[in-house]
C-alpha positions in Angstrom: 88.4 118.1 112.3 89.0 114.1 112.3 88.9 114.3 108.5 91.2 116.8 108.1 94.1 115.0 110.4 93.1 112.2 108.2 93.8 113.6 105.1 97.2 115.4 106.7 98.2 111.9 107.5 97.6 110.1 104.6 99.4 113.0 102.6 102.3 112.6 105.0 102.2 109.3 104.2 102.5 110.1 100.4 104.8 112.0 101.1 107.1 109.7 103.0 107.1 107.4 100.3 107.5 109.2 97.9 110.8 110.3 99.7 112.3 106.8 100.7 111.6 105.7 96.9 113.6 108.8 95.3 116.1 107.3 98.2 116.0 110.5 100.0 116.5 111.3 103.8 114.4 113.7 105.9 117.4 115.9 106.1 117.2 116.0 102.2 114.0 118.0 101.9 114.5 119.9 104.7 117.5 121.5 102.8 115.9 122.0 100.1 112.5 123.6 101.7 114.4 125.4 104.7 113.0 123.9 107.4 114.9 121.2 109.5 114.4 117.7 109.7 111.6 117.3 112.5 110.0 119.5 110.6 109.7 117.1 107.7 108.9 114.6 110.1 106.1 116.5 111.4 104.6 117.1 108.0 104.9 113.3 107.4 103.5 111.9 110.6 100.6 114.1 110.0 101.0 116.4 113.1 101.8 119.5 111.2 100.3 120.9 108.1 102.6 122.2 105.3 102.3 125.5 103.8 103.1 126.9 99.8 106.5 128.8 101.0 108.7 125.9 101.9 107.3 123.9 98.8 107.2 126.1 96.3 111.0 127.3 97.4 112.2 123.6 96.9 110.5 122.7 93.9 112.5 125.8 91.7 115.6 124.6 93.0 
């Protein structure tokens, strides 16, 4: 289970970075996805998992 809350982090962390260097806020993908901002949070501090819905929906936008 440790190595899976590893890997959630460090792909939160990706993920954060990848955010601030496009210059994006956390409200930014939260539109996008449909989700709110703690939500992104969540998914970037590595306390909640993402799922295909919310990603899939922003990426055709």
């Amino acid at each position: 289970m440790d190595d899976r809350r590893d890997r959630l982090r460090a792909l939160g962390e990706l993920l954060r970075r990848l955010r601030k260097d496009a210059g994006l806020t956390g409200k930014d993908p939260a539109s996008r996805a449909g989700v709110t901002q703690p939500t992104i949070s969540r998914i970037e501090t590595g306390l909640l998992s993402s799922t295909a819905g919310p990603s899939v929906s922003a990426s055709r936008r």
